[in-house]
Structures are given as C-alpha cells and as structure tokens.
KOLTI-968818 format. One record per residue (C-alpha): residue number from 1; residue in three letters; x, y, z. Coordinates in steps of 0.1 Angstrom, whole numbers, plus 5000, padded with zeros to 4 digits. Layout:
# KOLTI-968818
+-----+-----+------+------+------+
|   n | res |    u |    v |    w |
+-----+-----+------+------+------+
| NUM | ALA |    X |    Y |    Z |
...
+-----+-----+------+------+------+
//
This chain:
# KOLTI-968818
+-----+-----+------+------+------+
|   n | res |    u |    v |    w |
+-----+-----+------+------+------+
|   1 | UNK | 5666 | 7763 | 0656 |
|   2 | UNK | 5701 | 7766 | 0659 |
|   3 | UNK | 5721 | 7738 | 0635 |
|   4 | UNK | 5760 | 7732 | 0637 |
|   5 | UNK | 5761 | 7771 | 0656 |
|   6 | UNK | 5739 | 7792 | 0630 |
|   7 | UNK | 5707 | 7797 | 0627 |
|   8 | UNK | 5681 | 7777 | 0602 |
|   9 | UNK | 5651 | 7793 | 0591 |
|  10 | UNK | 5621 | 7766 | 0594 |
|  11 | UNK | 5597 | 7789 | 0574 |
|  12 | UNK | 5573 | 7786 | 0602 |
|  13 | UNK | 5564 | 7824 | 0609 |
|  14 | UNK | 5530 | 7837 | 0610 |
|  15 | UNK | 5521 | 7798 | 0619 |
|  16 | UNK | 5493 | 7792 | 0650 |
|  17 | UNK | 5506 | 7766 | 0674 |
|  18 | UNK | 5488 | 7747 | 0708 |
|  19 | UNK | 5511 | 7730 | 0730 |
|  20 | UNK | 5500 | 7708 | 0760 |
|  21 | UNK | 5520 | 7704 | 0790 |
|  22 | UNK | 5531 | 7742 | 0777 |
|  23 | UNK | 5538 | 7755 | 0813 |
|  24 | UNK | 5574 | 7741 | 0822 |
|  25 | UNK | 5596 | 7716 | 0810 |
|  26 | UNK | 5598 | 7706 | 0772 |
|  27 | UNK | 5566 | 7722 | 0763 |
|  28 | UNK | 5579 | 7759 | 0777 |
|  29 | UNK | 5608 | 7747 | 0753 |
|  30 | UNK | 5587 | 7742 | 0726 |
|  31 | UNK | 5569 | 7778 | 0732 |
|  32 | UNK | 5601 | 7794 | 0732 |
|  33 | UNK | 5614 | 7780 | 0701 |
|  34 | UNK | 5582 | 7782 | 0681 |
|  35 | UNK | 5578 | 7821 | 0692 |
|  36 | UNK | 5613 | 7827 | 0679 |
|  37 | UNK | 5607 | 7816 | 0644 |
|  38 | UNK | 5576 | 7840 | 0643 |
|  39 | UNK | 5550 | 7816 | 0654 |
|  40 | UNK | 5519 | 7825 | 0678 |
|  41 | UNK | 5506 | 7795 | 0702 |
|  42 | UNK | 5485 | 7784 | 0730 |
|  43 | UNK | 5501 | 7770 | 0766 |
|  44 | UNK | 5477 | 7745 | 0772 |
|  45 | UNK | 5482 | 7732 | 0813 |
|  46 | UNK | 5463 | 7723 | 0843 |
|  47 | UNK | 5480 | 7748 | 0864 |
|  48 | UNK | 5467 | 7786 | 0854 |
|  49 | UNK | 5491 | 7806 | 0880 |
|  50 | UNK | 5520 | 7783 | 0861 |
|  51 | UNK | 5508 | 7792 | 0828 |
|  52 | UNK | 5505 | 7828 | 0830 |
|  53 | UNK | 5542 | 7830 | 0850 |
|  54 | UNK | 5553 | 7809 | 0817 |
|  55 | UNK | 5536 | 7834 | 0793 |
|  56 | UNK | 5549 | 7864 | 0811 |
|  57 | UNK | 5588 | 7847 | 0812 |
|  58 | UNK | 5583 | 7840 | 0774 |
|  59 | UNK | 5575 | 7874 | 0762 |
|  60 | UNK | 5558 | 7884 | 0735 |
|  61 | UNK | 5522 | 7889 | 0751 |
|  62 | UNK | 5503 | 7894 | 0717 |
|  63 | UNK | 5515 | 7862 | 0701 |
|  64 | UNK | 5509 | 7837 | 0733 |
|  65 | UNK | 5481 | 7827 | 0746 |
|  66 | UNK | 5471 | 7802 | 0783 |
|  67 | UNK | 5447 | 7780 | 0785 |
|  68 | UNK | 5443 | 7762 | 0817 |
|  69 | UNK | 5423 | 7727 | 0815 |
|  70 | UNK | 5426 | 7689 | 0826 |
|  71 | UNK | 5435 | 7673 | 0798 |
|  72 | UNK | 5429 | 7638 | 0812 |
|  73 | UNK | 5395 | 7645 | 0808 |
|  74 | UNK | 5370 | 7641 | 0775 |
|  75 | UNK | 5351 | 7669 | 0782 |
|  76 | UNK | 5382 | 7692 | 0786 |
|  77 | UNK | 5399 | 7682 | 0755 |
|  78 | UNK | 5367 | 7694 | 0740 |
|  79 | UNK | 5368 | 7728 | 0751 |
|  80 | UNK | 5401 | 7733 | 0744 |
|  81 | UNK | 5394 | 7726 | 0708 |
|  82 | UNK | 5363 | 7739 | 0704 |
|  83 | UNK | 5379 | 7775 | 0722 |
|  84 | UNK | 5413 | 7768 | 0695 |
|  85 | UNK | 5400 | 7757 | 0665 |
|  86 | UNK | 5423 | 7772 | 0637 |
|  87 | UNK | 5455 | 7755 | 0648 |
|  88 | UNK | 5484 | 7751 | 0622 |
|  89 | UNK | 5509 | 7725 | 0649 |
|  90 | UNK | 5493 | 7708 | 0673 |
|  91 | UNK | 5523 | 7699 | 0698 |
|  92 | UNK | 5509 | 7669 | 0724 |
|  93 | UNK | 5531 | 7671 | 0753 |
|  94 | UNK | 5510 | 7669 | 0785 |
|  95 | UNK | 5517 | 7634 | 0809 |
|  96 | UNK | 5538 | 7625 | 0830 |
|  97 | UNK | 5535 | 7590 | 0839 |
|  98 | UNK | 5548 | 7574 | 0873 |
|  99 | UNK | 5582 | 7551 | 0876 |
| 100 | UNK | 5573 | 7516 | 0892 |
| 101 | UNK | 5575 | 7481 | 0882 |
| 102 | UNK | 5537 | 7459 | 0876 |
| 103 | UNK | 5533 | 7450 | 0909 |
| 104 | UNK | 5541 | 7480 | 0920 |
| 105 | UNK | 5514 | 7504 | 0905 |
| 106 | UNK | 5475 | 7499 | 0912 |
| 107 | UNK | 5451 | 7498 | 0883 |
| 108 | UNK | 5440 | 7531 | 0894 |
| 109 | UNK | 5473 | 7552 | 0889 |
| 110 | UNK | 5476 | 7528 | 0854 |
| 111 | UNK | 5445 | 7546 | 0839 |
| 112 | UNK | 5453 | 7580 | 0854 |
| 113 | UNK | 5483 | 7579 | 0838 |
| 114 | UNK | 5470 | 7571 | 0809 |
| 115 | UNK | 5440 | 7591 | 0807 |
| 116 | UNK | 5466 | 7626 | 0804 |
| 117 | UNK | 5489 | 7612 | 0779 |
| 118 | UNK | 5473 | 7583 | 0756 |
| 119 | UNK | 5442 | 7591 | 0759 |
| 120 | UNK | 5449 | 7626 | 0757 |
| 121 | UNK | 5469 | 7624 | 0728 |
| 122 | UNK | 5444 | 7601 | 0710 |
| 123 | UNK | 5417 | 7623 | 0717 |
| 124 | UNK | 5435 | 7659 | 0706 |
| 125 | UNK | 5449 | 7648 | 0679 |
| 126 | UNK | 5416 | 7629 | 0667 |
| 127 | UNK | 5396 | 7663 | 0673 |
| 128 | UNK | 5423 | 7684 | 0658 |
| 129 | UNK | 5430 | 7660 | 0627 |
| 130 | UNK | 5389 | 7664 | 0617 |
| 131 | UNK | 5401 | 7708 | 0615 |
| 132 | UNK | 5432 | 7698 | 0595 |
| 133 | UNK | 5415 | 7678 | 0572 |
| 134 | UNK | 5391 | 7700 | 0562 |
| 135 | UNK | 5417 | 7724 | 0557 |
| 136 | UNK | 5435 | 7700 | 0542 |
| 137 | UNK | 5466 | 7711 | 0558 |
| 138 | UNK | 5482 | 7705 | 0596 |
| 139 | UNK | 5510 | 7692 | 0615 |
| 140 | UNK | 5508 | 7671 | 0646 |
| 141 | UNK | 5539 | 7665 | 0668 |
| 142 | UNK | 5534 | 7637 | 0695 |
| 143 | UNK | 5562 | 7643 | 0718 |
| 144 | UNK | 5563 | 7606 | 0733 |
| 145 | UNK | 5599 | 7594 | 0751 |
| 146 | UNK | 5624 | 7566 | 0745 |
| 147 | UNK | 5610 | 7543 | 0770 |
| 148 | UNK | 5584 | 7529 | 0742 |
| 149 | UNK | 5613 | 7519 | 0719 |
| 150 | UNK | 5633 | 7505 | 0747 |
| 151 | UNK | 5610 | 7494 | 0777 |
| 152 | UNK | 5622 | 7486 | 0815 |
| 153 | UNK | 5603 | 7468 | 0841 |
| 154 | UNK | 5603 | 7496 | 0863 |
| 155 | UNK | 5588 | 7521 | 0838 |
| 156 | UNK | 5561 | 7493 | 0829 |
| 157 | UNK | 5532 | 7515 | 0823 |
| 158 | UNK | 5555 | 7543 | 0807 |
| 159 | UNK | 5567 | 7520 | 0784 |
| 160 | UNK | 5539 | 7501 | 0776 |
| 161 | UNK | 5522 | 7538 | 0771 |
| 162 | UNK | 5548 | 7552 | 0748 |
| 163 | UNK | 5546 | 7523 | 0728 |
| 164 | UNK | 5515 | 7525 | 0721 |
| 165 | UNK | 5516 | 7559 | 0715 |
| 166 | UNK | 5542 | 7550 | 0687 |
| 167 | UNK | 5520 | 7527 | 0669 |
| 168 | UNK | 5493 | 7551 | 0669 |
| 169 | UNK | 5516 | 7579 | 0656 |
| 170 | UNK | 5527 | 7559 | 0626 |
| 171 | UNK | 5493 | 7546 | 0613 |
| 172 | UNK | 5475 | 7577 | 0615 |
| 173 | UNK | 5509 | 7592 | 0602 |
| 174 | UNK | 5503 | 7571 | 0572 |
| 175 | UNK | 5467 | 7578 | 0564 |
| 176 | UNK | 5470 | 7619 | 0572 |
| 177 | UNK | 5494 | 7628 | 0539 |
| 178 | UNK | 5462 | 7622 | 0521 |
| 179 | UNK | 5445 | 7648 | 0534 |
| 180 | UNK | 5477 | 7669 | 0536 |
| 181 | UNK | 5484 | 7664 | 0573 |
| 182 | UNK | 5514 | 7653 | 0584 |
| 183 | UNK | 5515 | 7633 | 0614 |
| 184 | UNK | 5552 | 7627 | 0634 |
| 185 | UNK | 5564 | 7617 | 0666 |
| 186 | UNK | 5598 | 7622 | 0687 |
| 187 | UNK | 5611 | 7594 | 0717 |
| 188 | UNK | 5632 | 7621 | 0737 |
| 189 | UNK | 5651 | 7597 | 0762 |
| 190 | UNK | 5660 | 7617 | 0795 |
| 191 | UNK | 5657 | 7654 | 0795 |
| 192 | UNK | 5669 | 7675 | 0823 |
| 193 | UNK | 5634 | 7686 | 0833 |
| 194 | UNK | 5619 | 7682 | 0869 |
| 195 | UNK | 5600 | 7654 | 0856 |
| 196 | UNK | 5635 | 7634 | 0857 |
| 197 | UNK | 5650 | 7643 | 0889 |
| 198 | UNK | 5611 | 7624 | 0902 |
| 199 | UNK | 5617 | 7592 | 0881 |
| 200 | UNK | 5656 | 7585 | 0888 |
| 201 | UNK | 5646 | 7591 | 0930 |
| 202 | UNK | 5617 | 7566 | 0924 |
| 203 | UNK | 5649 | 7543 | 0906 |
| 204 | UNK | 5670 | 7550 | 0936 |
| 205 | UNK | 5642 | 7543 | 0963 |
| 206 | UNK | 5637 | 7510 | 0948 |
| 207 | UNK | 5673 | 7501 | 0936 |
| 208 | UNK | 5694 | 7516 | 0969 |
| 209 | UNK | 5668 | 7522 | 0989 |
| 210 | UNK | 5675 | 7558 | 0993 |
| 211 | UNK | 5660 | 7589 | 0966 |
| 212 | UNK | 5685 | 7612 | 0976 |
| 213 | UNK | 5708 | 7592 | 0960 |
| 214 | UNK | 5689 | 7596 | 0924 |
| 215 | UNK | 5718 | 7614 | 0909 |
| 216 | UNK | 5734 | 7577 | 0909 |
| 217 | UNK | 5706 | 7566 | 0887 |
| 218 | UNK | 5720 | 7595 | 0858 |
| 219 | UNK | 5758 | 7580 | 0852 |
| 220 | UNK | 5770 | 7568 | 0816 |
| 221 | UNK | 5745 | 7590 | 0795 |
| 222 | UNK | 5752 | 7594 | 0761 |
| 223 | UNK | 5778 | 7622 | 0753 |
| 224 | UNK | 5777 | 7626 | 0799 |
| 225 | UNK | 5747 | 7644 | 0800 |
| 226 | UNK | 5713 | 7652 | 0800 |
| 227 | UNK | 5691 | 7664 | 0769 |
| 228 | UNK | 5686 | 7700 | 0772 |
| 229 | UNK | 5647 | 7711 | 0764 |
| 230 | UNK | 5654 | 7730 | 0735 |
| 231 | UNK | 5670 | 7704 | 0720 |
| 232 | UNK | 5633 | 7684 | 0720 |
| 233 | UNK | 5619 | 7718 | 0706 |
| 234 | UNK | 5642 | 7725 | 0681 |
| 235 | UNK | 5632 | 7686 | 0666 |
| 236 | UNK | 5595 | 7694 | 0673 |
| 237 | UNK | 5606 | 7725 | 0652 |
| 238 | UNK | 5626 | 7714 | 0625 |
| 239 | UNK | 5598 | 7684 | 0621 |
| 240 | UNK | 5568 | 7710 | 0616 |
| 241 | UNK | 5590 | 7731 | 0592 |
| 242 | UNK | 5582 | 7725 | 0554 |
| 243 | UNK | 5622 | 7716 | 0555 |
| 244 | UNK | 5605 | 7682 | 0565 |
| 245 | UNK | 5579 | 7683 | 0541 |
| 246 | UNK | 5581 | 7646 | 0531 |
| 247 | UNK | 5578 | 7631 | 0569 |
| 248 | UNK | 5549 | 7617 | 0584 |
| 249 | UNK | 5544 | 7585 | 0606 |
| 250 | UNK | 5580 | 7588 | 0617 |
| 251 | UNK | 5590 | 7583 | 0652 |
| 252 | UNK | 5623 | 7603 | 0659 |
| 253 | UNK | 5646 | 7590 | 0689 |
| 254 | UNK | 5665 | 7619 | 0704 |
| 255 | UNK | 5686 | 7595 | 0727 |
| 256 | UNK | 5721 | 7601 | 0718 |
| 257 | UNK | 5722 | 7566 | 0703 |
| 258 | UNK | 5707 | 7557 | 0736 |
| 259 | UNK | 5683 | 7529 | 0726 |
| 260 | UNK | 5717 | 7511 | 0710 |
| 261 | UNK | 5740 | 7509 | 0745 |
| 262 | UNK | 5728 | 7479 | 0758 |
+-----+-----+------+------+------+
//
C-alpha cells in the first residue's frame, strides 16, 4: 500500500489469497493491491465472463485465479472451499444489499439479501476458519460497511446486516488468536463503486422523487468525496500484513470520521 506517498512493504509476498465479490468494485481493488505486494489469489464471483475480463485487466495470469459460484448458496460456499483449501487471507466481500426502508422491502428480498452477505460470510469464514485452525495460522478480513455502526431507516436491512456482521467479526475475532487466526473487519462508508451510484438513486427516488437526481444524495462527504477502492484494499492490506500482528476482532471504520458528523 502506499502510506503518506511511499510505499510500505506489508510482508505479504508469496501469501494465497480468495476474495468474494472479486470481479469489480472493492474486491477487484483488493486483487490488485494483494497481487502488487507478491500475493496470488482467487476472484471468487457469480459472473464468470466478469471474472475472467477482471483477471485478464489485472495481469499477472500465473498468480490469479476465477472462480465463478453463487455464494448465497450452502452448497456453493462448499465447493468453493473444498476446490481452495490452502488459503492464507480469506477476503469476504461478496453482497450487495438493496436501499429501502421496513415497509418498503418484502421478506423475500430480506433473506436474499442476506443469504450473499451474512450468511455467506458466516458460512466462508466458518469453513475456512476449521483450514486455519489446523494450520494454526490465517487471516480473515470481513469487508462489512459503515451502515452497521451508524444505521438509517432507509438502509434497514443493510444496517441491521452489517451490524450483525460486526458482532460476529469481533467474537470469533476473540476466540481465533488462540489458534493463531486473526479475525478483523473494516465499515467502509461510501465508496465510488457502481454499487453507490444504485443506492443514492434508490435515496433520490424516495426522497425527491426523481433517481436521476442521485448525485444530490452525495453532498457534504467527508474531505468532498468519495472513498476510492484502493483505499478499502490497502486497509484489507495493511490489516492482513504481520505490521498488524496484534489485531483481531477489530472493526475498522474507513468513513472519514463519517460516523461522528451527525
């Protein structure tokens, strides 16, 4: 990562990396990062033509690998570890759950939702947590989002997903040290990703009753802008770096002070 304009050395080269939601967005961050400090990894998405269009952009062909598979389902969470067992850093990425207030959302798109990102990241990190331990060595980054540390009605299931995606980081967090995995999480707040331009038009549908106004819905962020991507990837990087040897259970904000504004 790069620190106050140089570069840090994390110590993470020759390291094996899987990253969900790896095709676009934070997780192609997280690829690209990780591959410059020497690491090989896994793209793990639902979209295979996305994937290998990532993997080809990234470089590198002999250090990453695609794997395309549903990761709101059991069975496919499975198979993905079962296919990528000997994983140093786990990144859990994948989900993108839907703007909307309670009455808003059916209990349908609720577990959907849920399914891809809690569930997902309960599961993955269960399977790959039973490797680690028997290695006795692992890291596992939950890439979760601010809304859990600061929730809004009309992100209720968001919210109420990151949150508890929070409290499961930290306890298992607690317990992993003792089998010399380290367990972390990090609340990115809004990241200029396609995932936000879909959330602020769903704000500025219900709010001025017009999306095409979403860019309304993006005024007084902290220090005017956006997170960039690499900026969650260079956390997830400096986090899984032996630089951070002593953290587990924490649950970083990357907000800009965000969660403080009011």
């Amino acid at each position: 990562p790069n620190v106050g304009g140089r570069e840090v050395d994390v110590k993470l080269a020759g390291r094996r990396g899987l990253i969900t939601g790896g095709s676009k967005g934070s997780g192609e961050a997280c690829g690209r990062v990780f591959l410059s400090e020497g690491c090989s990894f896994v793209l793990v998405a639902r979209d295979a033509d996305r994937l290998a269009g990532t993997a080809t952009a990234l470089g590198e062909a002999n250090r990453v690998a695609t794997c395309a598979a549903d990761l709101s389902q059991g069975s496919e969470r499975e198979r993905v570890a079962a296919t990528y067992p000997d994983i140093d850093i786990l990144v859990n990425n994948a989900g993108a759950i839907p703007g909307g207030g309670l009455l808003d959302l059916s209990m349908e798109t609720w577990e959907a939702a849920w399914a891809l990102k809690v569930m997902g990241y309960i599961h993955l990190t269960k399977l790959y947590l039973a490797m680690m331990k028997e290695r006795r060595a692992g890291i596992i980054v939950n890439i979760i989002g601010g809304a859990g540390r600061s929730p809004r009605y009309d992100y209720v299931c968001g919210g109420t997903g990151n949150a508890a995606l929070m409290a499961f980081t930290s306890a298992v967090g607690g317990k992993s040290v003792d089998w010399g995995v380290r367990v972390m999480g990090i609340n990115p707040s809004q990241t200029r990703t396609d995932r936000i331009i879909s959330l602020s038009k769903n704000r500025a549908k219900t709010a001025l009753g017009d999306e095409s106004r979403w860019e309304e819905m993006l005024k007084n962020l902290p220090l005017d802008r956006l997170i960039e991507p690499e900026e969650i990837a260079n956390a997830a990087a400096f986090l899984a770096s032996p630089a951070c040897g002593y953290v587990s259970g924490t649950v970083l904000d990357v907000d800009g002070g965000g969660a403080f504004r009011g």
